[in-house]
N, C-alpha and C positions, 0 to 999 in steps of 0.2 A: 916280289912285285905286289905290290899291294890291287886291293877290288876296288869298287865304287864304293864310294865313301860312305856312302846311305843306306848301304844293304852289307847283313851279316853274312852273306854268300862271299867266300874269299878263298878260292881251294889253297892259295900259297900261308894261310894261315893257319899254321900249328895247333891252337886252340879250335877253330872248325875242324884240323882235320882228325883231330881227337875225338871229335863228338858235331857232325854234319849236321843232325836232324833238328834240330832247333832252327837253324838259319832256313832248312826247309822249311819247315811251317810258316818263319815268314814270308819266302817267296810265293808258298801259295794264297797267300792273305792277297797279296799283293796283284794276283791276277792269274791268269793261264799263262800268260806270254810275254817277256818282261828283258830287254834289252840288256848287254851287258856286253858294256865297251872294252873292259882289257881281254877279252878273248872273242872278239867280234862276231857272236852269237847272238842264238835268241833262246833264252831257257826257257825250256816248258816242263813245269812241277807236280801240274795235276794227274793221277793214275789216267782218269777217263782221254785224254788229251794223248798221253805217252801210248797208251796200250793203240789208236785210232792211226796215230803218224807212223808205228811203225808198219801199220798194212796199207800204210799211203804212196800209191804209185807215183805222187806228184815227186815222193824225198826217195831219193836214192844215196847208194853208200860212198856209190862215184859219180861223175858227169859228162866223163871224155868220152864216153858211149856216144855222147850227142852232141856236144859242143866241145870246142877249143876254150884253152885258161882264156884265152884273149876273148870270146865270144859270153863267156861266163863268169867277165868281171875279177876273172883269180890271177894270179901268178903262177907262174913254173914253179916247182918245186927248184932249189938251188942245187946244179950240177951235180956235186960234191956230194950230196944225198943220193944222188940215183943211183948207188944201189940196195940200198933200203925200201924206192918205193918200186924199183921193178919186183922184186921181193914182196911187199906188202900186196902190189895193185892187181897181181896174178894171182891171188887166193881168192877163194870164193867169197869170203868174209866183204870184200872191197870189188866186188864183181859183179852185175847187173843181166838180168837177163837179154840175151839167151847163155852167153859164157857159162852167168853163173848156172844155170838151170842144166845148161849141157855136165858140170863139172858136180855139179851137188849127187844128180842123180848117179852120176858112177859112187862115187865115195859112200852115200848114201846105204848101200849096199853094205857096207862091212859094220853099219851102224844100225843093220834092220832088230827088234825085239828078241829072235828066234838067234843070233846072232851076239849081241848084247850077252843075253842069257847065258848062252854057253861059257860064257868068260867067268860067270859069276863065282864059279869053285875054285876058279886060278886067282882072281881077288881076293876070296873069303881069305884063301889060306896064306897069298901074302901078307894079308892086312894084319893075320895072327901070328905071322912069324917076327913082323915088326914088332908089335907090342909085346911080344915075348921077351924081343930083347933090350925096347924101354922099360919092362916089370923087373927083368933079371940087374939087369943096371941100378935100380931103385930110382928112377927117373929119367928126367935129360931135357931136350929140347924137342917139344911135341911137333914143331914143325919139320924139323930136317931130319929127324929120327922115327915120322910117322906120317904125315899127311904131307911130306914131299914126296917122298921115293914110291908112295903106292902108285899115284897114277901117273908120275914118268914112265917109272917100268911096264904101266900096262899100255900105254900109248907106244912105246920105245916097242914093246914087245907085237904089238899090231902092225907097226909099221916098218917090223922086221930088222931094227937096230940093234948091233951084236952086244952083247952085255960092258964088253971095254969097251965101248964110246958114250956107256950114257951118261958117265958124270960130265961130259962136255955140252952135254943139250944144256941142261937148266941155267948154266951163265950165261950162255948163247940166247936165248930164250928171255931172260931176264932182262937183257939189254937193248934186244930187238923192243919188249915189251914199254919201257920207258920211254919211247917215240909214242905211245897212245895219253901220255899224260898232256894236260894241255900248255901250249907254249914251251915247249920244252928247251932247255938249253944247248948252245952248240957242244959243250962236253958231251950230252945225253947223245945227240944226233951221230958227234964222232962214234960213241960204242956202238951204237945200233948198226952203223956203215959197218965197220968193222966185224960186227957178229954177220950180219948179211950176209956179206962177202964170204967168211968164214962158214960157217952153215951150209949155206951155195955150193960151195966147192966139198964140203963133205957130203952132201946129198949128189951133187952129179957123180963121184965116184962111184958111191952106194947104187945107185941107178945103174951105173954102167955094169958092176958087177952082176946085180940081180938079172941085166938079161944077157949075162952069159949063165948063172946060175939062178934060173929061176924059185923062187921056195913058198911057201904059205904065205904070205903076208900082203898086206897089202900093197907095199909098194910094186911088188912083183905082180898084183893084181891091175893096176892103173898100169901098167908096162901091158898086159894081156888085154888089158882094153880096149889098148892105143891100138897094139897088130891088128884086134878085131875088128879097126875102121871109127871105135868111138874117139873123136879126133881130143887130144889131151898132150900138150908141148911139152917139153923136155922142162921148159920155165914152170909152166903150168903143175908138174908135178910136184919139183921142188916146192914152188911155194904153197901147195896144197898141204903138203909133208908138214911143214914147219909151220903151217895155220894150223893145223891139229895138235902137231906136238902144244906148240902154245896158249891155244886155246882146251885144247884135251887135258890138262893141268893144272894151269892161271888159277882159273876159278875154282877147281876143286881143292886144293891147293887152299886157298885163303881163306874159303868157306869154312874148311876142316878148324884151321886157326880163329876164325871169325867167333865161329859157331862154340867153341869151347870156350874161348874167353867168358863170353855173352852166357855162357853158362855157371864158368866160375863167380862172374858176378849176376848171376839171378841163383844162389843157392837151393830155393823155392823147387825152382825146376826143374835143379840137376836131382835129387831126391827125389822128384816125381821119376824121373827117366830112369833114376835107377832101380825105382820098385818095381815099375811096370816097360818092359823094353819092347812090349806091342804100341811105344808111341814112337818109336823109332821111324817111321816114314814120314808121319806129321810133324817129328821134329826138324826133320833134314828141311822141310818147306818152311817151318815157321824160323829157324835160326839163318835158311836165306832169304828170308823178307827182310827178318829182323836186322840184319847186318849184312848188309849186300855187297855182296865182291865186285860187279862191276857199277859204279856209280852213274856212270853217264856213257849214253851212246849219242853216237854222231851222224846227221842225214845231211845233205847239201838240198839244197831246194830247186828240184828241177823246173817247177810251172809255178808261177805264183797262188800260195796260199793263202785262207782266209780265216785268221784264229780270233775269236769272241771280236770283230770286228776290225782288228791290228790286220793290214795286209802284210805277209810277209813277203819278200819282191825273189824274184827268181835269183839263184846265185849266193844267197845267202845260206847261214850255216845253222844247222839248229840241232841244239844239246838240249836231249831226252835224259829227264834224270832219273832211275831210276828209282836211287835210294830214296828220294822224295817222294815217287809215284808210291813205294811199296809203305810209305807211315802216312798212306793221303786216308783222312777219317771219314772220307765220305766212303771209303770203300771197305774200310778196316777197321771194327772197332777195338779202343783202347789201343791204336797203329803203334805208340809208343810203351807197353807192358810183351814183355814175354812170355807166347800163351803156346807151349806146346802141345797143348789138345784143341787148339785151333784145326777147324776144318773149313771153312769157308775163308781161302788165303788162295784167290787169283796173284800172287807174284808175279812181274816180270823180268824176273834175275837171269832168266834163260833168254830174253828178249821175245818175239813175237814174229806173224808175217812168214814173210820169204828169208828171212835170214834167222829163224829162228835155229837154238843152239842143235845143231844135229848130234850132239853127245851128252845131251842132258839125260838119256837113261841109262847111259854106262858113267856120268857123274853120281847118277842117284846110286846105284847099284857100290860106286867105290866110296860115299860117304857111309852108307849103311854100313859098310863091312869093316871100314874104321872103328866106327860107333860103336859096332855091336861085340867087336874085339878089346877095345878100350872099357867098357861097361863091363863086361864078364871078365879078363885077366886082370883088370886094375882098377877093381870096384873103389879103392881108395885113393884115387888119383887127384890129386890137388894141384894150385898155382904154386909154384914155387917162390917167383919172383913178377913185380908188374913190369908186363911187356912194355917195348917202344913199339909205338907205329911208324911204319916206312912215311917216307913224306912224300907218298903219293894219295894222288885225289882219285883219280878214275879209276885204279885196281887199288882197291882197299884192304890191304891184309899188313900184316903185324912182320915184323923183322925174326920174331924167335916167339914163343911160347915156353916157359921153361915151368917143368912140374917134375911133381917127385910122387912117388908110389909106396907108402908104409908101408 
């Protein structure tokens, strides 16, 4: 599907999606707020604009809280999809206060600091048993042999999933995740139904067992909630399960891959980072500026907004870009050089608001533990091969990473 003809923004194009941030710059030349008919949106490019709309109570993630499709201009989602979006629309991710607020603050808990922390020795030492066995190899593929299985397993492992089912999450998960790219196709749509459904039916079992067998874990925790009167459906858990799993990964996950690439090619860098590994936290922030895993987020417009003088009308859909907000030079200098001793890097990779990511400090905690695993057993860790990018726009990560280890 090709874009407008007059703008270099075109996510179905190989060439942007190779390399986005150029067509950014001109959208932001172009204005704050800038129409765009094949995915009947309204982009907005600027940091100061993205970081404002997402603590804007006017946009919300849903609308059915308040209005009907028919009241709100929209259409039904197509039968045949429902189960995908009863799946999607019962996470908190797509849930509007009070649900969401009722549903954050339990889960909430198992993502507190003091909590995070604890995990961090059970990370550290996965992360070094992985690269152990990408060092001993003499390379492989950095994604599926290092920055996948770390944070499945720790997510799998909070969520109390037995070690044989977890190679079944990440297809599952993969395919659910391809309904967030925009316009997607009906093949895309069939997988997504199909994992749903699939998923569904492995988490209602799991649920059912856990409250005959109660154990540590979270899901057994949202079961203890529920008895205690904090009111959370049977729905409501699954899909809370499988917003984590998905999001507890996605982005660490491609970050991992992003982030090394963008290292392979800034040589500069990876040489600074490996003489000095106290930049290790400002690098995790400056390679998810630099190469952002979630490209664009989505609000629907509840009350009509008023951006640099454009109204936008109620009902309408508006795509927060991040990867643009994160190279905008009014906020970032030299937005487009990779500066890992950058310290002044407001990112919104984690998003912002009410839906800000509630696992972003056990993502920082499993990039770190990568990194600093990677650095120390395989200081001589190289590209092997130049990756392909997935032909996806919204979650931006690579198909493979392939390196070798002299």
């Amino acid at each position: 599907m090709a874009g407008q003809s007059d703008l270099a923004f075109d996510p179905w194009d190989p060439a942007f999606l190779a390399d986005p941030y150029p067509a950014y710059a001109e959208l932001r030349a172009r204005g704050r707020v800038i129409r765009y008919e094949p995915t009947d949106q309204w982009l907005v490019p600027h940091h100061a604009d993205v970081s404002a709309l997402l603590r804007d109570r006017r946009l919300g993630r849903a609308y059915q809280h308040r209005f009907t499709h028919e009241d709100f201009g929209r259409s039904a989602p197509p039968p045949e999809h429902e189960p995908f979006h009863t799946l999607n629309d019962h996470g908190m991710l797509d849930l509007e206060p009070p649900d969401h607020t009722r549903i954050r603050r339990l889960v909430s808990k198992a993502f507190t600091p003091r909590t995070v922390e604890r995990l961090k020795p059970y990370v550290q030492a996965l992360a070094g048993e992985l690269v152990d066995g990408l060092v001993r190899a003499g390379g492989g593929d950095l994604l599926a042999d290092v920055a996948e299985p770390l944070p499945v397993a720790v997510i799998a492992e909070m969520l109390g999933i037995p070690d044989a089912d977890r190679a079944r999450l990440r297809p599952w998960s993969a395919d659910i995740c391809g309904m967030y790219e925009l316009n997607p196709p009906q093949e895309t749509a069939q997988k997504a139904v199909r994992a749903s459904v699939e998923f569904s039916e492995y988490l209602r079992e799991l649920i059912a067992a856990r409250r005959k067998e109660p154990g540590d874990d979270l899901i057994s925790g949202l079961i203890a909630a529920h008895d205690e009167g904090d009111r959370l459906t049977e729905q409501e858990m699954i899909s809370t399960a499988v917003l984590l799993l998905n999001a507890g990964h996605e982005a660490t996950v491609n970050a991992t891959v992003n982030g090394w690439y963008a290292l392979f090619c800034n040589p500069g860098q990876l040489a600074a980072l490996r003489a000095d590994r106290s930049l290790i936290p400002s690098a995790i922030e400056e390679l998810m500026r630099y190469d952002t895993p979630l490209q664009l987020f989505e609000r629907w417009v509840l009350d009509d907004i008023e951006i640099d003088g454009t109204v936008i009308p109620r009902g309408a859909e508006i795509a927060m870009l991040f990867g643009s907000a994160n190279h905008d030079p009014e906020v970032f200098r030299a937005p487009d050089e990779l500066d890992l001793t950058r310290t002044d890097n407001p990112h919104i990779s984690f998003s912002a608001g009410i839906h800000y990511c509630i696992g972003a400090p056990l993502a920082r905690i499993e990039l770190a533990a990568s990194m600093a695993a990677l650095l120390e057993k395989a200081p001589t860790l190289s590209l092997a091969a130049q990756p392909e990018r997935k032909p996806n726009f919204v979650i931006r990560g690579l198909d493979g990473l392939r390196v070798e280890v002299r």
